[in-house]
Every structure is written in structure tokens, then in C-alpha cells.
C-alpha positions in Angstrom: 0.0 0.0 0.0 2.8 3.1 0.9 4.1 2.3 -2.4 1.2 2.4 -4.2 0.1 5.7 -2.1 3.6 7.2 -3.3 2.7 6.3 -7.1 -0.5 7.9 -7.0 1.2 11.0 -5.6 3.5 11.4 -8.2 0.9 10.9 -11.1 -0.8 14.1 -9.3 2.8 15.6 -9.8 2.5 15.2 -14.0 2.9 11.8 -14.0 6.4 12.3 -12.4 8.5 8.5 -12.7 9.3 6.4 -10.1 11.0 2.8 -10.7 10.5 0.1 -8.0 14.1 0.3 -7.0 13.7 4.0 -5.9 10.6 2.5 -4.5 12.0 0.1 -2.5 14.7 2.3 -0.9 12.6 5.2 -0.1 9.9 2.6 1.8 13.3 1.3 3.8 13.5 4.8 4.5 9.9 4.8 5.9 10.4 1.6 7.9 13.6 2.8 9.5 11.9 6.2 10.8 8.9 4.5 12.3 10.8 2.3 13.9 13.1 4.7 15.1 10.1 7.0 15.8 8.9 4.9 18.7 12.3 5.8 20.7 12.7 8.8 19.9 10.1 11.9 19.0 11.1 12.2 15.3 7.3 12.8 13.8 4.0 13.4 14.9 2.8 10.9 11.4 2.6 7.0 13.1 1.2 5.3 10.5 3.0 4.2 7.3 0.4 5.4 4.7 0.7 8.8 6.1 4.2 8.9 6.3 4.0 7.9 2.6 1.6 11.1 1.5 2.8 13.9 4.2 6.4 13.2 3.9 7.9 11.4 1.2 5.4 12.3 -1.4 6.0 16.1 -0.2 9.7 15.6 -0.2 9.1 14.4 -3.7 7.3 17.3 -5.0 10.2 19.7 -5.0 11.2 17.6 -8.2 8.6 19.3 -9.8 9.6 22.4 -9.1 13.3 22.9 -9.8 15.9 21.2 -11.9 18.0 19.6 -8.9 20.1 17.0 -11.2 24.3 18.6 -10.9 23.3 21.2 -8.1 24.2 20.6 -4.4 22.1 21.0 -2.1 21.9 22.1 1.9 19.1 20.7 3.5 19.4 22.9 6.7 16.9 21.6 9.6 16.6 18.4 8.2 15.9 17.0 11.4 14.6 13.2 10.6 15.5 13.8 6.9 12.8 16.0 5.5 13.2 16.9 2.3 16.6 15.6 2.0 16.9 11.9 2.4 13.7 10.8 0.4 15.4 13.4 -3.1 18.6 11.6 -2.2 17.2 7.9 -2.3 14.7 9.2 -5.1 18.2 10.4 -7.4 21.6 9.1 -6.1 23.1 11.4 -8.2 21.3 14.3 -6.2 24.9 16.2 -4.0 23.2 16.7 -0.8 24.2 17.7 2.7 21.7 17.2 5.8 22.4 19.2 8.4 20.3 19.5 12.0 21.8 21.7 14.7 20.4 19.8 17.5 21.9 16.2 18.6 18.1 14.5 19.1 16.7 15.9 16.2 19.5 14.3 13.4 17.4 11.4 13.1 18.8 11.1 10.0 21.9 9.3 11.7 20.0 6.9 12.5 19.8 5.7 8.7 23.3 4.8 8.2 23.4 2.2 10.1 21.6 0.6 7.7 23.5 -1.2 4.8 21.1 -0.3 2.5 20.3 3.5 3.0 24.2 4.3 3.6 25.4 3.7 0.2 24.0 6.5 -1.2 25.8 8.7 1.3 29.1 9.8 0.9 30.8 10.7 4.5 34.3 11.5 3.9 34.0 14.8 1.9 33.1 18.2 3.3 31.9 21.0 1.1 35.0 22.4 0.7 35.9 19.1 -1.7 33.1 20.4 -4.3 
């Protein structure tokens, strides 16, 4: 069902694409978060359908609205990730930075510990290096 919901999003965005792969990383996304989310406040959205249309499906809309394919980005306040993580796993090839002042709120750490989610990260350059 969250994947389905995120398809029928993106057909409301002008039929915007989405391949099961991207699919399938952004719903680990999802899955991480809600689990995370019941340690630690990260989102008010419990349920996975929701988290499907209020977050990634909003993340996904700023496709639609700017070219982002060779620009780097700053996603400052991320906090668990929002809009940053869900372009990133969307496009790999998306330069993107998360950055959350405040230690509880850069939930997004939690995400590299996954296998999966970590390879589209690149930790060992700073800005600087582009």
C-alpha cells in the first residue's frame, strides 16, 4: 500500500516516474523512521500510509519544481531527513548535505546504520571538496 500511495502521488505531480528500486529504498526509508520514531520523537505521522503522503510524497514534490540533477544541495533543519533523504534515495546522483543543529533531532543518523540506506551517502568529503 505506501508504495502504491507514493505512485499515485507522483501521477498528481504530471505523472512524475518512479521505478521500483527507488521505490523500494525510499519505503526502507519509511520503515527505518517508524521504527526509530517509537524511541525517539522524530514525527507526529505514526502510521506508514501517512508517512508515505505527508512526507515522502512532499519531499518528492520539490522535483517538480526545480531542476536539482548537478546542483548541491543544503538541507538545513533536516531533522529526521525531510526533504533531503527521500530526493537523495529518489536520485543518487542528487549532492546533498543534511544538516540538523540539535543532537536529538539528526534522526537522519539513524539511517546509516543501515546497509542499504548508507550507500547513497558519501561521508568523507566536506563542502569544501566540491
Amino acid at each position: 500500500m505506501f508504495k502504491q500511495i507514493v505512485k499515485d502521488c507522483l501521477v498528481g505531480f504530471d505523472n512524475m516516474p518512479i521505478n521500483d528500486e527507488q521505490l523500494d529504498r525510499i519505503e526502507r526509508f519509511a520503515d527505518i523512521l517508524l521504527e526509530k520514531n517509537k524511541v525517539m520523537n522524530l514525527t507526529a505521522v505514526r502510521e506508514k500510509n501517512e508517512v508515505a503522503r505527508r512526507h515522502m510524497a512532499d519531499s518528492l514534490f520539490l522535483l517538480k519544481c526545480t531542476e536539482l540533477k548537478g546542483k548541491k544541495i543544503l538541507d538545513i533543519g533536516t531533522g529526521p531527513g525531510f526533504p533531503g533523504m527521500p530526493l537523495k534515495l529518489y536520485d543518487p546522483e542528487v549532492i546533498l548535505w543534511l544538516y540538523s543543529k540539535t543532537e536529538p533531532t539528526k534522526a537522519f543518523d539513524f539511517c546509516f546504520d543501515d546497509g542499504i540506506l548508507r550507500q547513497y551517502f558519501e561521508f568523507d568529503k566536506m563542502y569544501e571538496d566540491y
